[in-house]
C-alpha positions, 0 to 999 in steps of 0.5 A, spaced: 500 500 500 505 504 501 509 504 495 502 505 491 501 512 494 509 514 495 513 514 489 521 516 489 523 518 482 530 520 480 531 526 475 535 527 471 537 533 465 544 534 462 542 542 459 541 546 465 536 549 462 532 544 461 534 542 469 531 549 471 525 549 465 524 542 470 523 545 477 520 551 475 513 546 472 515 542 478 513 548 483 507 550 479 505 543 478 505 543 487 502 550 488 496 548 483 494 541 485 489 540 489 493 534 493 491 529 487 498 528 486 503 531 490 510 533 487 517 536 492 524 537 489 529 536 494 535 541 491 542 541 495 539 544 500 536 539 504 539 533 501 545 534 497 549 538 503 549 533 508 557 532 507 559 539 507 562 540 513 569 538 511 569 533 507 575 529 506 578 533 511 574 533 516 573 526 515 581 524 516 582 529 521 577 527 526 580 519 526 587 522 528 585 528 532 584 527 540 577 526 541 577 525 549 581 527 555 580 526 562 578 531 566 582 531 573 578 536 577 571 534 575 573 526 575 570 525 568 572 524 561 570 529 557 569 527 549 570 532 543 563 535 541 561 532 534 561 535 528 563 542 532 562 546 538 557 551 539 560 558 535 558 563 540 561 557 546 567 554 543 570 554 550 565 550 554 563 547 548 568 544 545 569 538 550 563 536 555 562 529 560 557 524 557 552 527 562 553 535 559 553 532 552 546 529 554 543 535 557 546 540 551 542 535 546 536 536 550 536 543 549 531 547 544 534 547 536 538 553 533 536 552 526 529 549 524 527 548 516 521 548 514 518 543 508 511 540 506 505 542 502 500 541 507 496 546 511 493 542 515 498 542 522 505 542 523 510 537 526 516 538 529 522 533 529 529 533 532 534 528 531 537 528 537 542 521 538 543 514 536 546 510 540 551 503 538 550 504 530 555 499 526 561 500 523 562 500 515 568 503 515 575 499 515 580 500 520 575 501 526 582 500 531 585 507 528 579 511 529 576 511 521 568 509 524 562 511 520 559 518 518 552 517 520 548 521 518 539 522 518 534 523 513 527 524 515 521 523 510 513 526 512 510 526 506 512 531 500 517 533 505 525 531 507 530 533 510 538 530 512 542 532 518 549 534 518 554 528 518 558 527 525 565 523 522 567 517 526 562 515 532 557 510 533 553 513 538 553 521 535 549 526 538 547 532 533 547 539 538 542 544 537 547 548 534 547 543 528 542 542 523 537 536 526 530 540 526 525 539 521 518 542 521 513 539 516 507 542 514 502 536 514 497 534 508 494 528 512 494 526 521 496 519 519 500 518 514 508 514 517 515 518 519 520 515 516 527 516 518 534 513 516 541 512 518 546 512 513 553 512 513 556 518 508 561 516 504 564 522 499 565 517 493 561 511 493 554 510 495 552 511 502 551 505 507 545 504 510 546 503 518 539 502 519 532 505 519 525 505 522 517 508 521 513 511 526 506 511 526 504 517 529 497 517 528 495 516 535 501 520 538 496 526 542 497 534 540 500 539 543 504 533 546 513 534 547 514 527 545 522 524 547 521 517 543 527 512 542 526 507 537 530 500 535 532 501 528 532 495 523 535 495 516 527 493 513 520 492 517 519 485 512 524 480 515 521 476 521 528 475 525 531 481 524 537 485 527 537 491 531 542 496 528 542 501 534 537 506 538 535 513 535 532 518 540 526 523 537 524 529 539 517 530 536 510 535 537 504 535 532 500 541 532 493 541 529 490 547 526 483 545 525 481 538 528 475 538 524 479 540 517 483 533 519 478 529 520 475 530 514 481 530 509 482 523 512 475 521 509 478 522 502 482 518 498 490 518 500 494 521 495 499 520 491 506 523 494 512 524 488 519 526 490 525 527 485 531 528 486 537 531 481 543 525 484 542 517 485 546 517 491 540 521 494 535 517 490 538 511 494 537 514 501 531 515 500 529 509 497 533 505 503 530 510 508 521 509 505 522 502 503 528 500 507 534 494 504 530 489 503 525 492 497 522 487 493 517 487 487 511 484 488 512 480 483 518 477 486 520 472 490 523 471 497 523 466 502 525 470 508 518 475 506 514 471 505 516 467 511 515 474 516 508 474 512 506 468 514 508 469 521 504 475 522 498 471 518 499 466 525 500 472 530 493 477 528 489 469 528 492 468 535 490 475 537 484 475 535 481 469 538 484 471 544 481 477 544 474 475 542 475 469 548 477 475 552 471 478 550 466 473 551 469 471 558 468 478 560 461 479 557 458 473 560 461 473 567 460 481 568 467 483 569 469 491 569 470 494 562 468 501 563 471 506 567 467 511 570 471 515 576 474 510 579 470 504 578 470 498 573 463 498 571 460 493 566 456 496 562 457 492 556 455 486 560 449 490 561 447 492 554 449 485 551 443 482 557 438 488 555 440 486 548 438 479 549 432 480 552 430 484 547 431 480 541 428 473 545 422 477 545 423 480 538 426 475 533 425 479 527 430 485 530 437 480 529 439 484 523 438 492 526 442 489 532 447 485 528 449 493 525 448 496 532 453 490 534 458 492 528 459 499 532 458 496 538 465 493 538 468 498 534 466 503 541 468 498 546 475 496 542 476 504 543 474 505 550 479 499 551 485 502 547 482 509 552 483 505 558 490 502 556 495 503 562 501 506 559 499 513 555 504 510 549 498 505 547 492 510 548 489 513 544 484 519 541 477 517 545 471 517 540 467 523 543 473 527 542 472 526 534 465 527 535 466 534 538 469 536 533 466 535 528 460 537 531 463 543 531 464 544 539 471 547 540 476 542 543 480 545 548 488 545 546 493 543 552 499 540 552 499 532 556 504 531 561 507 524 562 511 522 568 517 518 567 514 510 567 507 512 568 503 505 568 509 501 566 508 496 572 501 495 570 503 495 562 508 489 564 503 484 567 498 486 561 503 484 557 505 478 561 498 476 561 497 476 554 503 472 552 502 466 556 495 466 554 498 466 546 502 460 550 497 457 553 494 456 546 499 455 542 501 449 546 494 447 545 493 447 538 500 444 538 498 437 542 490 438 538 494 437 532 499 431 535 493 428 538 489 428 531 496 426 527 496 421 532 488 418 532 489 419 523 496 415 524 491 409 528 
């Protein structure tokens, strides 16, 4: 579905004049559209000037140059600040603790580029590390590590950041370029972010990437998000590759606006790109190492298809016994207050009552119960006891598309609020997965068993 609705196109034209023809219709073709197709130039500001701090130079530099020393009066190695320090503070900036490094990260970016062709609100992303990224350069032991830099894609826009020569764990400071506004079209469409290694001559290596659905994220909202980062999401036993760190906000201009525009059909998304390596970033970075036509194919992908067939079969049976054990024995499923009241327990007894007296009533409450669990999978997701896994309650929509103004407000979320409860959820859950597996497991031996007699 993802490569229908998002195409990267690599543009090329040997006349400059035809080049510069190319762009202007490329500009006019994105200001008149309306959002049937979507196309964004990418020009050497955003993507081509990832390496333009140093180079070579700086490349060669940084492997001999002295990148920590040990700081005898606070009793701490102090590691070089990569790619350079702060121009208004190179003093205190050129050297900082790993705790210094990580406070200076979090501070507010200096630079912020703006992307995207959408109107109907902003998202605000900073890169701020990774952490225990692979090396793809040769002579690890006299310095030479990969130059990892980040590419970001939302939409129709994208954006790189600086490149940080010969470190695995790289933090990118507010001074560097790191921060990226995109002006959304659609609330959910996917963030895709990729971790290369830059090489001056030869093709960049992919270190890893990783796509974030950010449409339950809440608005208004600083998010401090860390992800595992993976070369492709098709592979069943995949490696991690690292850990990136995320800084993100999502504003909404109009709620209303948003939640109609999703009722259309999605549209078509074109990037071009003047140079191959940057149609290569991008395509590692949408689609990932392992892009396979559908015409293709792969053992490995069709193996990870079929596993996450057997997984969506198992959750949705556990969830419907779940489901129907709570019904039946009346256990708590709505929270009002502080009390677990079980009101669906009730509508379903109200129900059969109903229908045992009204027959002919089964196809208007076969309907009504489509709804129904549509409401009560909402209020379960609402009630979710780790704020990372909730989501938008169902009148929170209705209100605004009635018209009702939604009062903006940013969430605070405590340092591991509902962790506890989370991890037993998640405990249950994956021993009653267990628990079924082994009995469809001795199901199938006995039947193996009773057809062998």
């Amino acid at each position: 579905a993802l490569k229908e609705e998002f195409k990267i196109g690599l543009f090329a034209s040997k006349s400059p004049k035809k080049r510069n023809k190319h762009l202007e219709e490329v500009k006019i073709r994105n200001e008149t559209s309306n959002h049937e197709e979507q196309a964004t130039l990418t020009t050497e500001e955003n993507m081509g000037a990832v390496g333009c701090s140093g180079g070579l130079f700086e490349k060669i530099s940084s492997a001999f140059r002295e990148n920590s020393y040990y700081d005898y009066k606070l009793g701490a190695r102090k590691r070089r600040v990569k790619p350079n320090p702060d121009p208004q503070r190179r003093d205190t900036t050129t050297f900082m603790t790993d705790d210094e490094l990580k406070i200076e990260t979090r501070q507010p970016s200096h630079n912020w580029i703006e992307t995207g062709t959408g109107n109907i609100g902003r998202m605000y992303l900073e890169i701020l590390s990774c952490q225990n990224l692979p090396n793809k350069d040769i002579g690890g032991d006299v310095g030479n590590l990969s130059d990892p830099f980040v590419t970001a894609v939302y939409e129709d826009g994208v954006m790189q950041t600086s490149v940080i020569y010969n470190e695995l764990s790289p933090h990118w400071m507010p001074w560097t370029k790191r921060a990226v506004c995109f002006n959304m079209m659609r609330s959910s469409s996917v963030l895709y972010l990729g971790v290369l290694d830059y090489d001056l001559v030869t093709q960049h290596d992919p270190l890893g990437r990783v796509a974030i659905n950010v449409n339950n994220l809440k608005r208004d909202t600083v998010y401090f998000l860390k992800y595992n980062l993976c070369h492709s999401s098709n592979i069943e036993d995949r490696e991690n590759q690292g850990v990136i760190t995320i800084r993100l906000r999502i504003e909404i201009n109009n709620l209303k606006a948003a939640l109609i525009e999703e009722l259309k059909p999605r549209p078509k998304i074109y990037i071009n790109v003047e140079k191959e390596k940057s149609f290569r970033v991008l395509r590692y970075t949408c689609f990932g190492e392992d892009d396979h036509d559908e015409e293709d194919f792969n053992a490995a992908v069709m193996k990870s298809y079929v596993y996450e067939a057997l997984q969506y079969k198992n959750t949705v049976l556990d969830t419907i016994g779940n489901a129907l054990h709570s019904l039946m024995f009346w256990r708590g499923q709505v929270r009002i207050f502080s009390w677990m009241l079980p009101l669906h327990s009730l509508l379903f007894f109200c129900m059969g009552v109903v229908l045992v007296e009204n027959p002919h009533m089964f196809p208007s409450f076969l309907l009504l119960s489509v709804a129904w669990v549509l409401l009560a999978t909402n209020t379960v997701r609402v009630q979710h006891p780790s704020p990372w896994k909730r989501c938008i309650p169902f009148f929170k929509y209705l209100e605004a598309l009635v018209g009702f103004q939604v009062i903006k407000g940013k969430q605070h979320i405590d340092a591991y609020e509902g962790w506890r409860e989370t991890e037993e959820l998640e405990m249950k859950c994956k021993k009653q997965i267990e628990e079924s597996e082994e009995v469809a497991k001795a199901t199938e031996k006995k039947n193996a068993t009773s057809s062998g007699t």
